[in-house]
VOBA-1610 file (N, C-alpha, C; in pm, whole numbers, padded with zeros to 5 digits, always signed):
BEGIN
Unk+07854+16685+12699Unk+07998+16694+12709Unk+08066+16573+12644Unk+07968+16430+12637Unk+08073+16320+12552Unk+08069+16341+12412Unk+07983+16527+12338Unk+08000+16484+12231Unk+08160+16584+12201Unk+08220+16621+12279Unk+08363+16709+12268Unk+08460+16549+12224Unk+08471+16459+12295Unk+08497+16328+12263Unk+08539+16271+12094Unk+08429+16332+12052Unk+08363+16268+11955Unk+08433+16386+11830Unk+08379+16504+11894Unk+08426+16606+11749Unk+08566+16657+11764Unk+08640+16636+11895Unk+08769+16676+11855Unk+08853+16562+11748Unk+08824+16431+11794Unk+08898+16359+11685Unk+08886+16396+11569Unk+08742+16377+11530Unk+08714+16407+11375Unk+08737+16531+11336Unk+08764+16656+11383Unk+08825+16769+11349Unk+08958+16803+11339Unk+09036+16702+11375Unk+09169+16651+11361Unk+09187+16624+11228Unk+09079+16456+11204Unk+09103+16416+11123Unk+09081+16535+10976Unk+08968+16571+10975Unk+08958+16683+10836Unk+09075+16755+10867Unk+09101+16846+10975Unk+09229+16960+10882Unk+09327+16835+10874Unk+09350+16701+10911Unk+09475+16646+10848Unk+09475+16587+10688Unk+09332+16567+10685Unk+09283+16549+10520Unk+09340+16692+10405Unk+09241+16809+10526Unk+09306+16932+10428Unk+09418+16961+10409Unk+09513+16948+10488Unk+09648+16937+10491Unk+09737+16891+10380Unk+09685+16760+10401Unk+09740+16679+10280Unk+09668+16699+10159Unk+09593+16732+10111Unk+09507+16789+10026Unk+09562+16915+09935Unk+09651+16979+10024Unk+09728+17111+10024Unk+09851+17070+09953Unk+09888+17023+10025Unk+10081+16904+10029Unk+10021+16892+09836Unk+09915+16791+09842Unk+09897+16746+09722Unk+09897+16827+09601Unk+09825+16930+09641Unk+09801+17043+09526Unk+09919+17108+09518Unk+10022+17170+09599Unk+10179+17216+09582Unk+10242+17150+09501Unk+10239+17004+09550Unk+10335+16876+09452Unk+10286+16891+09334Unk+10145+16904+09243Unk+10101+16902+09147Unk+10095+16988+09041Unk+10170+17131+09125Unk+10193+17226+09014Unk+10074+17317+09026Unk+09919+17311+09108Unk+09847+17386+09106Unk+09881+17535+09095Unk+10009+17615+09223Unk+10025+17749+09261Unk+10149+17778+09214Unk+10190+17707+09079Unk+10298+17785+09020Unk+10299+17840+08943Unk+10188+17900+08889Unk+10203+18029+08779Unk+10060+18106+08830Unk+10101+18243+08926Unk+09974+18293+09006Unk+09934+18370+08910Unk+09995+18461+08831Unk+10002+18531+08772Unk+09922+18548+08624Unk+09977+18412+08534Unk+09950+18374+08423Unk+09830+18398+08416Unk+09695+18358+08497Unk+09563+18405+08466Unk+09518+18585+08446Unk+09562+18613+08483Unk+09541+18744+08546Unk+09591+18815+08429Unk+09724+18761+08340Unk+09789+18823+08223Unk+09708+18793+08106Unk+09662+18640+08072Unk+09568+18593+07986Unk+09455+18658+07947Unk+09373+18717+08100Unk+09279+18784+08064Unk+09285+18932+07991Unk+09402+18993+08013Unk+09417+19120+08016Unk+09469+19131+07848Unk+09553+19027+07805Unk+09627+19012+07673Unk+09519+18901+07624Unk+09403+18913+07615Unk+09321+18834+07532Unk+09279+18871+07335Unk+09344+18744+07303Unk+09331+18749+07173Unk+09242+18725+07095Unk+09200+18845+07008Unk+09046+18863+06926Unk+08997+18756+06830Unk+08911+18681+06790Unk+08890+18548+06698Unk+08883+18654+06548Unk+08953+18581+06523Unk+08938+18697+06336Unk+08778+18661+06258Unk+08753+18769+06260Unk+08630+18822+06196Unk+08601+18674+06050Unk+08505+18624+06078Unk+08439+18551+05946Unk+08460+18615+05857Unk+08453+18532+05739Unk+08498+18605+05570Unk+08361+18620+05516Unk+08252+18588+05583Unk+08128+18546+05555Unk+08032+18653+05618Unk+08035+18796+05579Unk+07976+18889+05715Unk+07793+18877+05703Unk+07742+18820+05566Unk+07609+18801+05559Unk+07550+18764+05655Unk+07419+18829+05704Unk+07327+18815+05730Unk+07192+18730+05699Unk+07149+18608+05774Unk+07057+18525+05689Unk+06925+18572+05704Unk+06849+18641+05626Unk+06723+18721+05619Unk+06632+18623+05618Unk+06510+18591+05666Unk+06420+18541+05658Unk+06272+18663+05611Unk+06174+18582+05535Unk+06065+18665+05507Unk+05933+18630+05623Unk+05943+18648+05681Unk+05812+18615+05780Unk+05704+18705+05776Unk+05583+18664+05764Unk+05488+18731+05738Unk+05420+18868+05848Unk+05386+18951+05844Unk+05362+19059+05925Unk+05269+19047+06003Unk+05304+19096+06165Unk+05212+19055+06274Unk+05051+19089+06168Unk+05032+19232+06141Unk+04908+19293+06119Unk+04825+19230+06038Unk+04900+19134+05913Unk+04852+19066+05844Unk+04726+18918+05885Unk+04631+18992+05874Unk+04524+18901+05955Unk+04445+18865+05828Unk+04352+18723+05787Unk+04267+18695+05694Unk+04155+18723+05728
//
């Protein structure tokens, strides 16, 4: 029972950490555009195709080819 003592303070203390943690992230602009991700993904813009469509061929010799 002396450890109720012990963990109510410190369970205070974290949600008052998270709290402010919260406070902090509001002030910072984190949750003001909820939206914007959600549009980004949906209106995602295609990288334009290389001017270069070649293929680099290599000649490697054939498994079957045994000496």
């Amino acid at each position: 029972m002396d450890v109720i003592y012990t963990l109510i303070p410190v369970m205070i203390l974290i949600g008052l950490i998270l709290v402010g943690l919260l406070i902090w992230s509001v002030k910072r602009g984190q949750y003001d555009d909820l939206e914007g991700d959600g549009h980004r993904i949906l209106m995602d813009d295609d990288d334009p195709q290389p001017l270069n469509n070649k293929k680099e061929t290599r000649s490697w010799p054939d498994a079957d080819d045994h000496d």
